[in-house]
TITORLO-642249 format. One record per residue (C-alpha): x, y, z. Coordinates in steps of 0.05 Angstrom, whole numbers, plus 5000, padded with zeros to 4 digits. Example, Ala and Ser with C-alpha at 12.3 -4.5 7.8 and 13.67 -1.06 7.14 Angstrom:
524649105156/527349795143/
END
This chain:
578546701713/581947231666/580847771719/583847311762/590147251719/590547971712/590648021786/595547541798/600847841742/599848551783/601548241847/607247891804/609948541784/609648901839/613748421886/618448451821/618949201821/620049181894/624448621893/629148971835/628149611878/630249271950/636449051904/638149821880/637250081951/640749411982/647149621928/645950401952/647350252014/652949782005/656250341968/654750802027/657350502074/664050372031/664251112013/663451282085/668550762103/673650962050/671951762067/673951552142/680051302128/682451872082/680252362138/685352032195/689951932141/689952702136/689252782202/695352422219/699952742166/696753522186/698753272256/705753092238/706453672192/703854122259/709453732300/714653822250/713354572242/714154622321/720154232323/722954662270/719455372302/723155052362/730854922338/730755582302/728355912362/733955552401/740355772346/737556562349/738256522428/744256192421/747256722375/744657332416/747856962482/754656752448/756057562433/754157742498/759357242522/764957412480/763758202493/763757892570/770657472556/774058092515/772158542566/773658182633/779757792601/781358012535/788258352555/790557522585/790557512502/796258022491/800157712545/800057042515/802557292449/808557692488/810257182530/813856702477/815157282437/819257592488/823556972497/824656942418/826857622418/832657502476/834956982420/835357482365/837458092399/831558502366/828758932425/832359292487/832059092555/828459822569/823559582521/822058892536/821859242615/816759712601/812959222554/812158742617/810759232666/804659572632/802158862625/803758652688/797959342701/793359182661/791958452681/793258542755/791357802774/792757422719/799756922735/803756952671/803957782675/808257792735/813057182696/814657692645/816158232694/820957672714/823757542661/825958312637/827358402706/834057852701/834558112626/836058732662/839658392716/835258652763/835258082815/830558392870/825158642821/825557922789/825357552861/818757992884/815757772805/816757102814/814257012886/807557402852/807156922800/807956362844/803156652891/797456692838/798656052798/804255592835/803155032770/803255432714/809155862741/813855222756/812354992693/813555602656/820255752685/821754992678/820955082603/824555682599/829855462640/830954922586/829755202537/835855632556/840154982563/839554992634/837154292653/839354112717/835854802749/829654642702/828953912728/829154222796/823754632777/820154062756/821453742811/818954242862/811454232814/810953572817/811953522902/806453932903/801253702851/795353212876/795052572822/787752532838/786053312818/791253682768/791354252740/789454382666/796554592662/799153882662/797453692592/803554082586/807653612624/805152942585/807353392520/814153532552/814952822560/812952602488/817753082461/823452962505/823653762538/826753612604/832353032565/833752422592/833752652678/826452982672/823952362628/827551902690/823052462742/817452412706/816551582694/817951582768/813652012794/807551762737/808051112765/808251232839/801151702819/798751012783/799850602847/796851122886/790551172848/789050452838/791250142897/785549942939/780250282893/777449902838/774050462804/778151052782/780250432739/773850102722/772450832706/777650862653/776050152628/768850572615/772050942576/775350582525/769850132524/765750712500/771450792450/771250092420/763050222415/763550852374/767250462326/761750002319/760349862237/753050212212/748049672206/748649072150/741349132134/741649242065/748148822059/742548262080/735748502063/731747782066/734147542132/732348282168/725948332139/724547602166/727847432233/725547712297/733947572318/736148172263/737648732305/741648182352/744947892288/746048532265/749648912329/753548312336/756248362256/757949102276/761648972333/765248372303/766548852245/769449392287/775548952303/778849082236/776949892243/780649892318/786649582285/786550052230/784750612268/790950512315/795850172270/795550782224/796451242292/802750872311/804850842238/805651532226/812051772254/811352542292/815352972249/819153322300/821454032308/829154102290/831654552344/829054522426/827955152424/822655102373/820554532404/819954812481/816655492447/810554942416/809754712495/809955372523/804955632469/800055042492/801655302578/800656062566/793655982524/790655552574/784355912596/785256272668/780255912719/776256612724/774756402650/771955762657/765655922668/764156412615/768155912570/763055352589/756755692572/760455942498/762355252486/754755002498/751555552466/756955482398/754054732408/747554942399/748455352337/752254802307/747754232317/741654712293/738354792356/738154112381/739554212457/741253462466/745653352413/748854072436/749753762506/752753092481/757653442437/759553892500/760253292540/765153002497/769653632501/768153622577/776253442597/777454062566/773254652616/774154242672/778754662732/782053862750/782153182733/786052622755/792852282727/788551762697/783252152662/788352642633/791952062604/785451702582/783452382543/790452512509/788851732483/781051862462/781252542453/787352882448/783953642423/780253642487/786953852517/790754052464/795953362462/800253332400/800052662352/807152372399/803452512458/797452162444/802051512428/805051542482/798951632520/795251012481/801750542502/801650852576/793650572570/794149922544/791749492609/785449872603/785249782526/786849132527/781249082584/775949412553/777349002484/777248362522/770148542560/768048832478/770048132449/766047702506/760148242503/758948082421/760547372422/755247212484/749747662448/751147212386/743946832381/743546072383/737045982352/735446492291/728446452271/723746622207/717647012224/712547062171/706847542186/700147892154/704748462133/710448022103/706348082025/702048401992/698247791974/697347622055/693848262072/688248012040/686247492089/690247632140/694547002145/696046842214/703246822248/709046262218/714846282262/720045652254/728045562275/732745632220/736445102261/730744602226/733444382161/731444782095/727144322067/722944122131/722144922138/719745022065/714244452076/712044742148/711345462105/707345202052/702244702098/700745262138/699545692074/694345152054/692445062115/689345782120/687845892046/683745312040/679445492096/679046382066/677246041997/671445632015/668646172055/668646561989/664646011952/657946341933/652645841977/649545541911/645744951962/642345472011/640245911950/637145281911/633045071967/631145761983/628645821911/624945131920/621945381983/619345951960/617145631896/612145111940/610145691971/607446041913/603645381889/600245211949/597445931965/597046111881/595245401863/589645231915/585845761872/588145781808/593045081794/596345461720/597246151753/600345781804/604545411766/606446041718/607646451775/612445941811/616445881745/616446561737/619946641813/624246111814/627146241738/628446961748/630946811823/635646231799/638646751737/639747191791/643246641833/647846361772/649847031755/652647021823/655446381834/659046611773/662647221799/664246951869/667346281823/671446851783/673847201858/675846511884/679346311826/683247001826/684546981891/687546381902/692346581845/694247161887/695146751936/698646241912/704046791882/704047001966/705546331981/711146391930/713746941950/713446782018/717546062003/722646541960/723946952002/724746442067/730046162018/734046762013/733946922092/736446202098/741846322043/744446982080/744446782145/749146282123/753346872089/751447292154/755946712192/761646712146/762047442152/761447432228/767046872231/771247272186/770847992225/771147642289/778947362266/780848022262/780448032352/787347552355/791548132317/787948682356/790248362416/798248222400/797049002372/794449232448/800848742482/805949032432/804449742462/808449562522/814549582470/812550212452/811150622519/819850812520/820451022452/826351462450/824852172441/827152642391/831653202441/833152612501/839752802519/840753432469/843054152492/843954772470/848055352473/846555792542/843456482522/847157022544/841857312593/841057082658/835456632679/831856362736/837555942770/842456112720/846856472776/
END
């Protein structure tokens, strides 16, 4: 019997030792597979960053790559330009030069002749060298040498060299012969593709160059152009429209996310809500923007003369259209160096400047781009006024069509989303998708949130419950099984055995009902603080999307002032200007018609 005992305690410790050694390799492995798991996800992590550090560095290999080429190509153009074109610079300075020293007697007619003429050599088919052969020709009084010049000119530029002796002729106080001039450019000019020179003409205009008959010339002929372009074809207008639509969007507001942090980070509707807000919003910066335009009064010059030399500065440095294309390909590739490389962003940028390298563009465009973008051809601060009032119907067009656009996007039914990713305290069992209308009252919203919070916490917290009734009946299974193949021999091993098993298996158990207790009790704290949070914060998106509509309502009051702004330009489009009806003294050279 006692060797029996001492059997049965070996067998006792032996499924002990290889129970408490199933347990260490059972916890080994556990720990294995968490290392591996947590090992896996550090290596994509670093992965993915080595990946976009790889991308970076070949976006950034890539842009500087693009700014060197762009350097080496913009010195091979400008050697190009200054070779093939860089004497068209010393005639523009001499051209207005020349005229201001007829005014102050400060350079002989031999001089100014022999100026012209070695100009007129060295740029042999340029049109404003033959002008100033022209004009020392009649300084001289040389009327055959000054006939064969001007029919040159004419020949090589017919536009530019009406407009120049146009100019000249008034700025000499001859104004009937210079509105005859500008009479005979304007016969022959195409509304529907001008020449680059003509920016010149809408400055004449806003400074009053050609007095009171050339302003009468010029609103004639501008609208008979207007009614020739949009009669019977809808979009050379609609194309305009375009474009001050695309004007009212730049002045879009930058986004109110931070101005209303709850309801973005919960409503599906926030980057609706919030491009409606910026366009609303962008009233108030079009009336600002334009208010301040019309508000500030052109300070202009105080003699013609100054005045008409401005205008003819802005005629004689237009690029030649043999330039064009080497101008082009600078611009782009100055683009390039200036946006760092970014080819895109270089041809956007270009784009935008476009009006200005193109060889012709019709009435309406030039007028749309003295509005939008008056550098693009060089218009003055009264010129682009006059330009915005002379576009108000496609303004007040565009506006109209920007006002519908915003309110119709506005949406009718803003809803809170609530996610696994909206807390911290959600990741951890991965609460499933809450999505409700804000149109529902508060209240009803708040309940909805926190029954489906229960709902699914319940459920994650009595699957963490340690399974104390499957482990006890395990234990009392295996406890009968001990006595009836221990006790059928020996009924006290048996029984010493079976309370040896089931005592050391139920500490085992209690130990571990006691830790999962301790991991439901802790996490049902954290999520109860989720839930929390989650009411809190559905709370504050209700709270600012109430704020969100005050502010909409409020930016969107601003559109009734805009619009009496737009209608008002009408008043504004025969503004008097500053030399209508003013002459001067005749110089006493003769001029182009002056005999």
């Amino acid at each position: 019997m006692t060797e029996v005992d001492h059997t049965l305690r070996r067998q006792v410790a032996q499924v002990d030792r290889m129970v408490a050694r199933l347990g260490e390799q059972v916890g080994q492995v556990s720990g294995q597979v968490t290392a591996v798991g947590i090992a896996q996800q550090q290596t994509q992590t670093e992965l993915q960053q080595l990946r976009n550090d790889f991308l970076a560095f070949a976006r950034q290999f890539e842009l500087t790559a693009n700014v060197q080429r762009a350097e080496t190509r913009i010195g091979v153009i400008q050697d190009r330009v200054d070779h093939e074109f860089g004497h068209h610079k010393v005639v523009r300075r001499t051209a207005v030069g020349m005229l201001q020293a007829f005014d102050l007697g400060l350079v002989s007619e031999a001089t100014v002749v022999a100026v012209s003429e070695q100009l007129m050599i060295q740029t042999p088919r340029y049109w404003l060298a033959p002008t100033l052969v022209a004009l020392a020709a009649w300084a001289a009084d040389d009327r055959d040498l000054a006939e064969r010049a001007v029919d040159e000119a004419y020949r090589r530029s017919p536009g530019r060299t009406s407009l120049f002796f146009a100019l000249v002729l008034r700025r000499q106080g001859r104004q009937a012969v210079a509105v005859r001039w500008l009479r005979h450019y304007l016969i022959a000019q195409d509304p529907a593709a001008l020449g680059r020179e003509f920016a010149v003409i809408l400055e004449s205009v806003s400074q009053g160059a050609f007095g009171p008959a050339g302003r009468e010339l010029l609103d004639e002929t501008f609208g008979r152009w207007r009614k020739t372009l949009l009669d019977g074809d809808d979009t050379i207008r609609d194309a305009q429209v375009r474009r001050w639509r695309a004007e009212l969007d730049s002045l879009r507001t930058p986004s109110a996310a931070a101005e209303f942090p709850r309801l973005a980070g919960v409503s599906p509707q926030w980057p609706q809500l919030d491009a409606v807000l910026a366009s609303a919003r962008a009233q108030q910066v079009v009336l600002t923007k334009y208010t301040e335009m019309f508000d500030r009064e052109p300070t202009p010059s105080e003699r013609l003369e100054d005045a008409v030399d401005d205008i003819l500065d802005q005629l004689v440095s237009e690029y030649d259209l043999e330039e064009l294309p080497l101008r082009r390909d600078l611009a782009f590739n100055q683009a390039v160096v200036d946006q760092g490389g970014d080819l895109d962003a270089a041809r956007h940028a270009v784009d935008v400047d476009a009006a200005s390298l193109e060889e012709t563009l019709d009435f309406l465009t030039i007028q749309s781009t003295a509005a939008l973008n008056p550098t693009a051809i060089g218009a003055s601060p009264a010129t682009r006024q006059l330009a915005v009032a002379a576009c108000r119907e496609w303004f007040a067009d565009a506006h109209a069509g920007f006002g519908r656009d915003y309110r119709m996007a506005e949406p009718q039914d803003v809803q809170a989303t609530f996610t696994m990713n909206h807390s911290a305290g959600a990741k951890v069992f991965q609460l499933p998708q809450w999505t409700a209308s804000f149109n529902t009252p508060l209240p009803a919203l708040e309940q909805s949130l926190a029954q489906h919070w229960d709902q699914h916490t319940n459920g994650f917290l009595a699957s963490m419950a340690y399974p104390m009734k499957r482990q006890l009946l395990t234990i009392g299974g295996v406890v009968v099984l001990v006595l009836l193949l221990i006790g059928s021999a020996n009924i006290g091993a048996g029984l010493v055995l079976g309370a040896l098993v089931g005592g050391v298996w139920g500490a085992i158990v209690y130990s571990r009902s006691e830790a999962a207790r301790k991991a439901v009790e802790s996490t049902r704290k954290l999520l109860e603080n989720a839930k929390d949070e989650s009411l809190h914060r559905l709370r504050g998106a209700s709270a600012e999307l109430t704020d969100w509509r005050t502010a909409y309502r409020t930016a969107d009051q601003v559109d009734a002032a805009t619009r009496e702004f737009i209608a008002a330009l009408a008043t504004a489009h025969h503004a008097q200007n500053p030399f209508d009806g003013r002459t001067v003294k005749p110089a006493a050279a003769p001029f182009p018609g002056a005999k």
